[in-house]
Structure formats: structure tokens, C-alpha cells
C-alpha positions in Angstrom: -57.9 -53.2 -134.9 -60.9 -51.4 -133.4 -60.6 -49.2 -130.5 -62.6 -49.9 -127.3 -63.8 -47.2 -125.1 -63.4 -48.6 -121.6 -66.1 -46.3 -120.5 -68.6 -47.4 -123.3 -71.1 -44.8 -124.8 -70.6 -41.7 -123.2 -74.3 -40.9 -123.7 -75.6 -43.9 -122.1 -75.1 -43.5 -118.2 -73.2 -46.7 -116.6 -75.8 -47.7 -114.2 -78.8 -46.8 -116.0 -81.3 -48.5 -112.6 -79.4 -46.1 -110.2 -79.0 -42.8 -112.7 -82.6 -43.5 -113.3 -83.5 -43.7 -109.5 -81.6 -40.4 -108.9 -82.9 -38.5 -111.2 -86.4 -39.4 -109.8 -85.2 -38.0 -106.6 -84.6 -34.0 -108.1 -87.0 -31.6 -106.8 -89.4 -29.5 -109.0 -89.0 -29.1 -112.6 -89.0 -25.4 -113.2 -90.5 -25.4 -117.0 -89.4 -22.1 -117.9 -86.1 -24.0 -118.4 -87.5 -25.4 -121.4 -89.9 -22.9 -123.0 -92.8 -23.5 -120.7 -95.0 -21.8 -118.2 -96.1 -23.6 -115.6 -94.3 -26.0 -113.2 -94.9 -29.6 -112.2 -94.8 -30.8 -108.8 -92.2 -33.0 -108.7 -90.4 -34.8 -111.9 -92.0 -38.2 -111.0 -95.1 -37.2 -110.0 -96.5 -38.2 -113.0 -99.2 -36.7 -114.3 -100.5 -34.0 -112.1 -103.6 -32.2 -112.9 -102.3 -28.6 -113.3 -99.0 -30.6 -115.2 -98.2 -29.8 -118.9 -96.1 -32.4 -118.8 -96.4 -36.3 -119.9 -95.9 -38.8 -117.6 -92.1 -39.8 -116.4 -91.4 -43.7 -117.9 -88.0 -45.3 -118.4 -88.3 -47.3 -121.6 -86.4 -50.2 -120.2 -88.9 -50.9 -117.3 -92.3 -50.2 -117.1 -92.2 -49.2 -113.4 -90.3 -46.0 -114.5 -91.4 -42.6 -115.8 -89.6 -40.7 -118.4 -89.7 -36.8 -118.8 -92.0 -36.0 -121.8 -92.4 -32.3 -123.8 -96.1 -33.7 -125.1 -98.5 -31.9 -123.2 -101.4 -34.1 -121.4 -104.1 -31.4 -122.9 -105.2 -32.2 -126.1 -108.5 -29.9 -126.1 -107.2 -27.5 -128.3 -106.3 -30.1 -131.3 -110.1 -31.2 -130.7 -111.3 -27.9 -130.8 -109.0 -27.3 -134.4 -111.3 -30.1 -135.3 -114.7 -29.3 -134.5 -114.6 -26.1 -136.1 -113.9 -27.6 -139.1 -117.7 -27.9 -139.9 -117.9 -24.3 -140.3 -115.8 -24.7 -143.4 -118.0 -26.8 -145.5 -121.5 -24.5 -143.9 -123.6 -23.5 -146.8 -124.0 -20.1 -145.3 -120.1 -19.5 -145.3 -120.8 -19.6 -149.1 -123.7 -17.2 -149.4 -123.9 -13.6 -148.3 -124.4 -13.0 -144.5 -126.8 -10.7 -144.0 -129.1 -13.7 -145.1 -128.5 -14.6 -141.2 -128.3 -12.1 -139.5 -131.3 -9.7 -140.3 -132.5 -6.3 -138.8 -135.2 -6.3 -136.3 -138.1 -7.5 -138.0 -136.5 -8.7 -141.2 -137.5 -12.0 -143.2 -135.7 -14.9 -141.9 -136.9 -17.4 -144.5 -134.0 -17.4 -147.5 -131.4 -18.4 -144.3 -133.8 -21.3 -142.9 -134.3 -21.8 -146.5 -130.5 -22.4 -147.3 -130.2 -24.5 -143.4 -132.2 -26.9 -144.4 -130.3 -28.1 -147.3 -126.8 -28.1 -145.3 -124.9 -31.0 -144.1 -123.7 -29.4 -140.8 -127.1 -28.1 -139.5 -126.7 -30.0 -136.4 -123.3 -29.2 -135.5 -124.4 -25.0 -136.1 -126.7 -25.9 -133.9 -124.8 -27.5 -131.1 -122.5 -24.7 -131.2 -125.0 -21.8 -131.5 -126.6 -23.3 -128.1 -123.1 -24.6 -126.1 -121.9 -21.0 -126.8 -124.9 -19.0 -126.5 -125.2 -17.0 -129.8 -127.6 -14.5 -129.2 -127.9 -13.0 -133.0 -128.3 -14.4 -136.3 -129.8 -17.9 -137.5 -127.5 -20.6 -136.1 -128.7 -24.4 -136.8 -132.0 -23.2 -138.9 -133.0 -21.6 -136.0 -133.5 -17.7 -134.9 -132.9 -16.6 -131.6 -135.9 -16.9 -130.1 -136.1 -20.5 -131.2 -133.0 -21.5 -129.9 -134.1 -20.0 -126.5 -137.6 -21.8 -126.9 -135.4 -25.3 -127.0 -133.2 -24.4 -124.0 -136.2 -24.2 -122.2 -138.1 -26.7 -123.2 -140.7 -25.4 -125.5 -139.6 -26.8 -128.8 
């Protein structure tokens, strides 16, 4: 003969629409009570713009928000990924001094070895977005890349 619990599961709350609704209610959620920084406005404010925090959903009803530990700024896992091109560079596997010689020096061996690499355009975005001001980036020297900024190129 099986037991019954008169109060059911003890993890489940026993009026889930009007536990739900409450906790809705609460104030701010201070985030260094779990491991965070920053604080959110208001637990269902949603999404806030200075928010770490997901949005708050209940599961049961799409009107609801839940509390969520994903953060809404995913710009660092995108920016894992677009360095990624630097791995398979064919300057990563020669010497460096190729691209990045002294005043005056030939620049021709690391154009040379640009043109033949599969992530020219991408050095090339990157050398311009983040304003590299030494070295050949993209098959290009300095000077060139600051010729294309303005226009000449």
C-alpha cells in the first residue's frame, strides 16, 4: 500500500499561478547573491539593457517569465569565433619578422606569402576595424591600409 503525501511534492509549490504572481512582485535581484555583478531592475522586468540576466518565463504559460543564469550577451562567444581565422593564417606558420619589417625594409616575401592565404580578407578586416598601425595585415602595409580608409585605393 503506497503512502500519499497530502501535501504532494514538496518542491512543487501548491498554487503554482499565485506563487508565480508573487514572486513577480519581489523587488530587485541583487546578483551578487548568485556569483554576479551587476543588478537587474526588477525580477520581471525582462530583459533590460544593462541586464545579465535572461528573460523571466514560467514554462507552464507563455505570459510568464522565468529567472534565467544565461546571460543575454553573447559577444564574447562571437568574438572566440572570429579569431579563429588567425589559427589557420599562413603567417602564424612562418617567421614574423617577414611582417613586420624595420623602416625601409622589403615587404615583398610577406605580401608574397598573403596572397596565397585563405584568411587574407578576414586579416584585413581586422587590421582596419582595430587600427593596426605596424606590420603587413591583409597583404597590405601600413600605409596601404591608411590609403583604403581614405579612399585612395
Amino acid at each position: 500500500m503506497a503512502l500519499e503525501n497530502p501535501i504532494g511534492n514538496p518542491l512543487e509549490p501548491q498554487n503554482r499561478p499565485q506563487f508565480i504572481a508573487e514572486f513577480n512582485t519581489l523587488g530587485p535581484v541583487d546578483d551578487s547573491m548568485i556569483g554576479g555583478t551587476a543588478t537587474s531592475s526588477a525580477v520581471g522586468a525582462g530583459t533590460d539593457a544593462g541586464s545579465p540576466l535572461g528573460p523571466v518565463v514560467d514554462d507552464t504559460d507563455p505570459g510568464r517569465r522565468h529567472l534565467s543564469l544565461v546571460p543575454n550577451d553573447f559577444d564574447d562567444l562571437f568574438d572566440a569565433v572570429e579569431d579563429q581565422w588567425q589559427d589557420r593564417a599562413l603567417c602564424a606558420q612562418t617567421d614574423p619578422e617577414a611582417f613586420f619589417p624595420e623602416k625601409g625594409g622589403s615587404t615583398r616575401e610577406a605580401k608574397r606569402i598573403c596572397q596565397g592565404c585563405e584568411v587574407k580578407s578576414e586579416c584585413l578586416e581586422y587590421a582596419l576595424h582595430n587600427d593596426e598601425r605596424f606590420g603587413i595585415w591583409g597583404g597590405l602595409s601600413e600605409r596601404e591600409r591608411r590609403r583604403l580608409k581614405r579612399g585612395i585605393i
